[in-house]
VMD Tcl script that draws the C-alpha trace (Angstrom):
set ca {
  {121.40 87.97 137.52}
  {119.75 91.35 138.60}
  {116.82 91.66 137.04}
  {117.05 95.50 136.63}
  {120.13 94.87 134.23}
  {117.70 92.22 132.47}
  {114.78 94.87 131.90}
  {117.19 97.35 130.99}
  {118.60 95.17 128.83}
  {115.46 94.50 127.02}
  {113.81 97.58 127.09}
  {116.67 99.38 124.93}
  {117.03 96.56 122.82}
  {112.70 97.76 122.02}
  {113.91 100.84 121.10}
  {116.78 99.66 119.28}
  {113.61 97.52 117.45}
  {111.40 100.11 116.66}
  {114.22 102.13 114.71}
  {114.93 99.16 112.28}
  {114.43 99.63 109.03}
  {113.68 96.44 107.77}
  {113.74 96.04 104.30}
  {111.77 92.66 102.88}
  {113.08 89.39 101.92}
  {111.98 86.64 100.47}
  {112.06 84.53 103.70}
  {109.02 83.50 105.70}
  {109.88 83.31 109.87}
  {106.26 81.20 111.10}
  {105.30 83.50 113.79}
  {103.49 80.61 115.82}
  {106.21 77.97 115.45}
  {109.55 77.90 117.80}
  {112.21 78.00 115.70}
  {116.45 77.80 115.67}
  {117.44 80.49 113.04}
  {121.24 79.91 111.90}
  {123.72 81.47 109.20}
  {126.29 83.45 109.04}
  {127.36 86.56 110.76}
  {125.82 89.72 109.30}
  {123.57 87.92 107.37}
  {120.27 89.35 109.01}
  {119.26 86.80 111.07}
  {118.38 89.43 114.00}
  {116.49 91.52 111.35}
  {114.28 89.07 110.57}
  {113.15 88.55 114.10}
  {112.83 92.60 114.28}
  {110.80 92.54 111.13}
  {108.61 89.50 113.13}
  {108.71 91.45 116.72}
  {107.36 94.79 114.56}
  {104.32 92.12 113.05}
  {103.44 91.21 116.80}
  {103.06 94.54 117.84}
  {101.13 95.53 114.36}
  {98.74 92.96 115.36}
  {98.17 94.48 118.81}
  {101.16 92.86 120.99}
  {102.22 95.21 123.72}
  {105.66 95.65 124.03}
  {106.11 94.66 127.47}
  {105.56 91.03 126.21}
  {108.37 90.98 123.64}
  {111.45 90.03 125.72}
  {114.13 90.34 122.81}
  {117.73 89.51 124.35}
  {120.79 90.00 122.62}
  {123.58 87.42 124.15}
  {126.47 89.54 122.76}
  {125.55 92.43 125.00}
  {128.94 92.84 127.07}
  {126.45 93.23 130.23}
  {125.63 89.97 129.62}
  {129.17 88.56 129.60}
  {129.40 86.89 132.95}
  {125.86 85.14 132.44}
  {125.59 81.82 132.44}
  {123.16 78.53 132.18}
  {121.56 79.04 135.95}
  {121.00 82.59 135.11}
  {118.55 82.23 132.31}
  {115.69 81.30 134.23}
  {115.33 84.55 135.71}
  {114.47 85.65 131.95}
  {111.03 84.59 133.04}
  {110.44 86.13 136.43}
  {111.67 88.74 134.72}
  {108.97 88.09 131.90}
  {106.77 87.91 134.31}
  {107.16 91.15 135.74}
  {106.66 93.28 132.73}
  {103.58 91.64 132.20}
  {101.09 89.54 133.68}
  {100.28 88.11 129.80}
  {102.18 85.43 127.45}
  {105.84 86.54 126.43}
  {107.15 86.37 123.18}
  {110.58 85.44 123.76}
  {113.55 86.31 121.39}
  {117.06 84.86 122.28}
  {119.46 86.60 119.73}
  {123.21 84.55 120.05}
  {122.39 82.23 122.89}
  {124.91 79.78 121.94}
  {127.03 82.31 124.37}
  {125.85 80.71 127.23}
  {127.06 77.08 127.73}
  {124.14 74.86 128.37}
  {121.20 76.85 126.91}
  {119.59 74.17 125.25}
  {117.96 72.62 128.15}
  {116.69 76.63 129.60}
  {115.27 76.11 125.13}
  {113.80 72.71 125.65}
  {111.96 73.53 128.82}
  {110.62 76.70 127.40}
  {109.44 74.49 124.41}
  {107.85 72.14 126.50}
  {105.97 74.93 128.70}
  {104.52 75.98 125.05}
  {106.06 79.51 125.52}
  {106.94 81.51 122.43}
  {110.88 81.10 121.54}
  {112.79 82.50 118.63}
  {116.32 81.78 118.73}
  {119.58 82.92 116.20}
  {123.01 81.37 115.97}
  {126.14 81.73 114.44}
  {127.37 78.62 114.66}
  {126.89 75.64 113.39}
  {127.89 73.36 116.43}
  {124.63 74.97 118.01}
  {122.19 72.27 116.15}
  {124.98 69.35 116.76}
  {123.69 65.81 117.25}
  {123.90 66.10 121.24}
  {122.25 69.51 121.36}
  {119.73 68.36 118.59}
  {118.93 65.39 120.70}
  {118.58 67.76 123.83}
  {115.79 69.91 121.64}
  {114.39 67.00 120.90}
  {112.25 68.36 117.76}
  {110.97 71.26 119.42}
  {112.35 73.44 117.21}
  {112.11 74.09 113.26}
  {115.18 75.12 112.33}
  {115.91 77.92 109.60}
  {119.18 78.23 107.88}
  {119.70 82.27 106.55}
  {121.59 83.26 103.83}
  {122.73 86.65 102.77}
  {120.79 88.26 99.93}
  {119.99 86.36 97.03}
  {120.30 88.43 93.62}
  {116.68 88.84 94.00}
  {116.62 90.46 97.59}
  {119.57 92.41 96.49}
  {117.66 94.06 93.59}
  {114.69 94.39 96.03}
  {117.23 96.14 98.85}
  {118.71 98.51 95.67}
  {115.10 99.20 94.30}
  {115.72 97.72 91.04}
  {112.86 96.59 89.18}
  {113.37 93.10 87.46}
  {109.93 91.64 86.28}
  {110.10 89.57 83.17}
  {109.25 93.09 81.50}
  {112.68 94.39 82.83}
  {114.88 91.38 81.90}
  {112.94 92.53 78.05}
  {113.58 96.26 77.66}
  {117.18 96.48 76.41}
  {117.81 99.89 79.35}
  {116.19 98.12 82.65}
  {118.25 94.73 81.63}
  {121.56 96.98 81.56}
  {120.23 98.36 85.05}
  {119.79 94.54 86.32}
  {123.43 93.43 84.61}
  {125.20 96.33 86.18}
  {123.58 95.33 89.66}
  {125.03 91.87 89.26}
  {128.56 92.81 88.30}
  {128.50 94.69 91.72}
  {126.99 91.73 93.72}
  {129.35 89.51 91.99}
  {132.15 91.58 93.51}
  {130.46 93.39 96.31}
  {128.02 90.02 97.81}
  {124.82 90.33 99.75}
  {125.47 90.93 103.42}
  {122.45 93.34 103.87}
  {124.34 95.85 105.43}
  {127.00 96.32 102.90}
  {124.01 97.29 100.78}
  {123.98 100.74 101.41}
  {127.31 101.17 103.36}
  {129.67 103.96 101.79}
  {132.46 102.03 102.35}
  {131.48 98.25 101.20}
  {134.94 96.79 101.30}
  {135.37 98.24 104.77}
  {132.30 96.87 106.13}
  {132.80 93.33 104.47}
  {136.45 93.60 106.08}
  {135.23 94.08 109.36}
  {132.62 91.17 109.40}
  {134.95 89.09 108.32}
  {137.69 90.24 110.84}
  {134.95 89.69 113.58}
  {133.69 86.28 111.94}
  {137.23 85.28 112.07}
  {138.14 86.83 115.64}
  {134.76 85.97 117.71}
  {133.04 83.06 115.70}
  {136.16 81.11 115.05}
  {139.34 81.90 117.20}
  {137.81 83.13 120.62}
  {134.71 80.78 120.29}
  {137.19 77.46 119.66}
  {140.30 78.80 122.27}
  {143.10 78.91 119.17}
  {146.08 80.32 119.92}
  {147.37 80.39 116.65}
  {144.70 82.78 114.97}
  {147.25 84.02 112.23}
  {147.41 80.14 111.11}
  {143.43 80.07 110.69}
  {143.54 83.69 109.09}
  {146.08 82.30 106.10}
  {144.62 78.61 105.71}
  {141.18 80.99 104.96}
  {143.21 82.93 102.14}
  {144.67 79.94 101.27}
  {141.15 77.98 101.15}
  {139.76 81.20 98.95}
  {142.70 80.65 96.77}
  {141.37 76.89 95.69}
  {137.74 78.12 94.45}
  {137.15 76.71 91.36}
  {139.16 73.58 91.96}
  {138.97 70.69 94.32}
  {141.91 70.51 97.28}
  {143.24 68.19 99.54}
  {144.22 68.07 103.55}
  {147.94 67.50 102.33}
  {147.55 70.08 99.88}
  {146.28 72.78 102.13}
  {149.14 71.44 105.08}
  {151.55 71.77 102.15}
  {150.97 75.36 101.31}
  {150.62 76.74 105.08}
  {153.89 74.77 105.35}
  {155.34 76.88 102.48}
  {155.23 79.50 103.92}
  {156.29 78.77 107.32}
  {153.18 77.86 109.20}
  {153.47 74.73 111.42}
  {150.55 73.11 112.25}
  {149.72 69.36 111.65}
  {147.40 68.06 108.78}
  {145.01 67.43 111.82}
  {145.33 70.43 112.98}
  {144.68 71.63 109.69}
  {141.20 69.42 109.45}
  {140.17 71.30 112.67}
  {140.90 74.61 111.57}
  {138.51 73.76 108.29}
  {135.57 72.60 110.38}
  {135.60 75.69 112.62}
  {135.56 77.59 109.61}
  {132.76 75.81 108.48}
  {131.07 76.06 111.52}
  {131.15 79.29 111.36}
  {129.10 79.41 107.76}
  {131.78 81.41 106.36}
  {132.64 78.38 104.24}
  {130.65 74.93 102.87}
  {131.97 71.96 100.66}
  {130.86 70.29 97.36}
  {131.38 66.63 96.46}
  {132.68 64.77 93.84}
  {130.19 62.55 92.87}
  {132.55 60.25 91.49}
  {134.27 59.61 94.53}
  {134.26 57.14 96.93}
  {133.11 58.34 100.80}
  {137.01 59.06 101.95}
  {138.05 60.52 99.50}
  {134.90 62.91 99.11}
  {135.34 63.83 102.56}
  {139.30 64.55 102.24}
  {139.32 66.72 98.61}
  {136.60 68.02 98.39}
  {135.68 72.17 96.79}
  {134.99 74.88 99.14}
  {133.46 77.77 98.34}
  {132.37 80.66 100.64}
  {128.63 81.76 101.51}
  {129.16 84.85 100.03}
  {130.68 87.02 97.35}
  {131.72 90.06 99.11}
  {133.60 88.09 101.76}
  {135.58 85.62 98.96}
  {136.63 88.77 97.18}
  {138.75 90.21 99.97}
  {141.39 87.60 99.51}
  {141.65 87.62 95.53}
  {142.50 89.71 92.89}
  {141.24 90.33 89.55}
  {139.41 86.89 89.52}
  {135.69 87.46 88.31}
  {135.87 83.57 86.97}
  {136.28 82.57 90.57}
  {133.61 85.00 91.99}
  {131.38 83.78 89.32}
  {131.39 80.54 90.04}
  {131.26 81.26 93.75}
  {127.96 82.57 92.95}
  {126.32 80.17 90.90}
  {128.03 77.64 94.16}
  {125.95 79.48 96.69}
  {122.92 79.56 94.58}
  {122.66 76.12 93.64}
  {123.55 75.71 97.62}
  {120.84 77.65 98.77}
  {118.22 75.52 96.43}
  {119.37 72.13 96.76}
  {121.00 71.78 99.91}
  {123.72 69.10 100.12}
  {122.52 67.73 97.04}
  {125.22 69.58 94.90}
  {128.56 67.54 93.42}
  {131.22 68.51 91.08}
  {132.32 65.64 87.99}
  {135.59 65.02 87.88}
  {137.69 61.48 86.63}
  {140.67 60.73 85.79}
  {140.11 57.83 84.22}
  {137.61 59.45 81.16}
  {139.00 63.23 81.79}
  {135.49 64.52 82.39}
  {135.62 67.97 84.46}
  {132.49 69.37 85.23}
  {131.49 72.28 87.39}
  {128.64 70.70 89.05}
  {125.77 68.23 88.83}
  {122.34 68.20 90.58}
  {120.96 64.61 90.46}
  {117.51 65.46 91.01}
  {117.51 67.93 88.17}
  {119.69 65.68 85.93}
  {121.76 68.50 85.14}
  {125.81 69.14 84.73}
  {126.52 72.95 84.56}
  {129.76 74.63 83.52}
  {131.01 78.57 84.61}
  {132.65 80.17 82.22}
  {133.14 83.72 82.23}
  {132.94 83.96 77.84}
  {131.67 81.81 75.41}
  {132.92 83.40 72.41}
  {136.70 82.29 72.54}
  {138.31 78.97 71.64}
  {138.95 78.42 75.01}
  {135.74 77.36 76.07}
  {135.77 74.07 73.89}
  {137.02 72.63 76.72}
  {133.42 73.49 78.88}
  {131.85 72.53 76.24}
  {133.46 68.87 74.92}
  {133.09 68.04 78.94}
  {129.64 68.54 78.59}
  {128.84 66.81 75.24}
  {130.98 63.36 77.47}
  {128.94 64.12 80.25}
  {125.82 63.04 77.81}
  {127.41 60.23 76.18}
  {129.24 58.62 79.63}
  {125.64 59.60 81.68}
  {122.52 59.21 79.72}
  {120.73 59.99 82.72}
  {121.14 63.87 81.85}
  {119.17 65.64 80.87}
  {120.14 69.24 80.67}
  {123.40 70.66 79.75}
  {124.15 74.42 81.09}
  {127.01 76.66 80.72}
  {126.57 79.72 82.93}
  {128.07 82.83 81.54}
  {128.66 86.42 82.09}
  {127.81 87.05 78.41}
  {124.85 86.92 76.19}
  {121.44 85.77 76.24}
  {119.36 83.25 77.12}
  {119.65 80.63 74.74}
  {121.00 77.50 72.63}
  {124.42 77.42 71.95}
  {124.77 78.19 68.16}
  {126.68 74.70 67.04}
  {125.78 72.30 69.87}
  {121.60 73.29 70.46}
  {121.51 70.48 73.37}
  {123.63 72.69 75.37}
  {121.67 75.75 77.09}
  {123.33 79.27 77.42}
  {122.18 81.02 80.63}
  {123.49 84.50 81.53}
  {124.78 85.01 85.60}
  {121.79 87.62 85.90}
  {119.15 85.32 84.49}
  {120.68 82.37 86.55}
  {120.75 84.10 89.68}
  {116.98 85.41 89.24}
  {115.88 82.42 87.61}
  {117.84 79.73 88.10}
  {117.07 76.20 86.45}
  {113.44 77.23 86.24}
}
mol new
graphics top color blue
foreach p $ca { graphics top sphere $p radius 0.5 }
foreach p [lrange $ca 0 end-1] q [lrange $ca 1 end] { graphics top cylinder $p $q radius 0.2 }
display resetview
């Protein structure tokens, strides 16, 4: 690798650095700690190491020392494993001092984590991003050996989206009648709209969301995995955004692709799903109910965020609500998140958190008969578990409060939720 190309590689990626605006979020990068930052595309992974590069030189870094690569840089196509050790002569070169080293993508180049481990274990300085999941497998996690924290990114929360639309929401705000109808209208747009940060202030939101998902579906899933068949994954992901709200088989998926004329086998199929989810566009909840198998084989998928699950539907704020509370509940208790469902007592519930013994229901209004049926699955939930101990219905209406004829039950309003959660 010439190591012209490197430094001018770097030395336009400083200035690309220094014209960031970077806008803050409620996540902490350790500066002094080597760490594997993952998540979906767009999701501002990379701006969080700008926003860490722009602290090292506030505290008297010189630039020469930041060595910030990005691996998608098409000069960069042809590089490979061998080549990455001439990052430090390189290094080395632009400054006779420690290097803070910044590996944007690196899961490009087959074989980087031994070039990571060795850096590790020569106690240099290493931040690195990924967009795929495959990147902290158990082979390459056993190659890494601990050497790196890893930090899973999200797109904005409700909370960093009112931070990156300067909207004030204190417990004041969520008070006075006019800043609460500020923070309510902000959430029926991130309901519909999500929180890639970008998207934020793009003009054209739908555009932008359509064209990280295009790429998410283009680079991160069908170029990354060698499919030939991308139009198969594109419709299984419609398909797949289709079933939110409601659990969904292999067969079932195989069945509807085959409906309309897409042949691909059920393993196929299986595939197809884990390079989705690979990709973070996608993760699963469990029924707790169920046995191992069948957990793994119907389980509910929702998608990391809003603004992508609302290209494929239409008119479905239940679905995008729900999404929501998904991806929050996600983000807060990992794995730890199951759905209720049984055939053999009828109960249906939304989701249950063990270690908060709580069921929650979604339901877009509270005020019609048809939400008896949220409701009378919640009231079995108590008498069939008496571990519970908190019954939720999360709802687009209303106020924080008891429900008027069943006071066990706890009304919580999407805003509040989102801001607040079970707190």
């Amino acid at each position: 690798m010439q190591h012209d190309l490197l430094k001018r590689v770097i030395l336009e990626q400083h200035e690309v650095i220094r014209r960031a605006e970077i806008i803050p979020r409620t996540i902490t990068l350790f500066p002094d700690v080597n760490q594997v930052v993952t998540g979906l595309r767009r999701a501002g992974k990379s701006t969080l190491l700008y926003g860490l590069v722009k602290r090292h030189v506030a505290n008297g870094i010189d630039w020469n020392r930041i060595i910030y690569i990005n691996f998608e840089d098409e000069r960069l196509t042809e590089m490979t494993a061998e080549d990455l050790n001439d990052i430090l002569a390189v290094q080395s070169e632009m400054s006779d001092q420690r290097g803070y080293f910044f590996f944007d993508e690196i899961q490009n180049i087959p074989g980087w984590e031994k070039f990571a481990r060795r850096m590790a274990d020569r106690h240099e300085s290493v931040m690195i991003t990924g967009s795929n999941a495959r990147m902290l497998s158990r082979e390459i996690g056993s190659t890494l050996g601990g050497r790196y924290l890893e930090k899973h990114i999200w797109p904005y929360s409700f909370e960093e989206y009112l931070n990156a639309t300067a909207t004030p929401h204190g417990e004041d705000e969520l008070i006075e009648t006019v800043a609460h109808g500020r923070i309510r209208a902000r959430c029926d747009a991130y309901l519909v709209q999500g929180g890639l940060p970008e998207s934020v202030r793009h003009p054209a939101k739908r555009e932008y969301i359509s064209s990280v998902y295009q790429k998410i579906l283009l680079g991160d899933i069908v170029t990354r995995n060698n499919l030939r068949n991308g139009n198969a994954v594109a419709l299984l992901v419609k398909k797949i955004a289709e079933t939110v709200m409601r659990e969904v088989s292999y067969a079932n998926l195989y069945g509807n692709l085959k409906a309309i004329g897409i042949k691909v086998s059920k393993d196929t199929i299986i595939d197809y799903i884990n390079f989705i989810m690979d990709s973070y566009m996608i993760f699963k909840v469990y029924n707790h109910f169920s046995a191992f198998a069948e957990r793994e084989t119907t389980p509910k998928y929702y998608f990391a965020d809003n603004g992508l699950l609302n290209l494929f539907l239409t008119d479905k704020m239940s679905a995008l609500l729900e999404n929501a509370v998904a991806v929050w509940l996600r983000r807060r208790f990992g794995e730890e998140v199951y759905y209720l469902k049984s055939s053999a007592t009828g109960l249906d519930i939304d989701f249950y958190i063990p270690s908060e013994y709580a069921a929650i229901q979604v339901r877009m209004k509270i005020s019609d008969q048809s939400a008896d049926r949220e409701i009378g699955n919640l009231l079995k939930a108590s008498d069939t578990m008496p571990e519970l101990k908190r019954l939720i219905i999360v709802t687009s209406e209303g106020t924080l409060s008891k429900h008027p004829e069943h006071p066990e039950i706890e009304l919580i309003p999407i805003d509040v939720f989102l801001l607040k959660g079970l707190g």
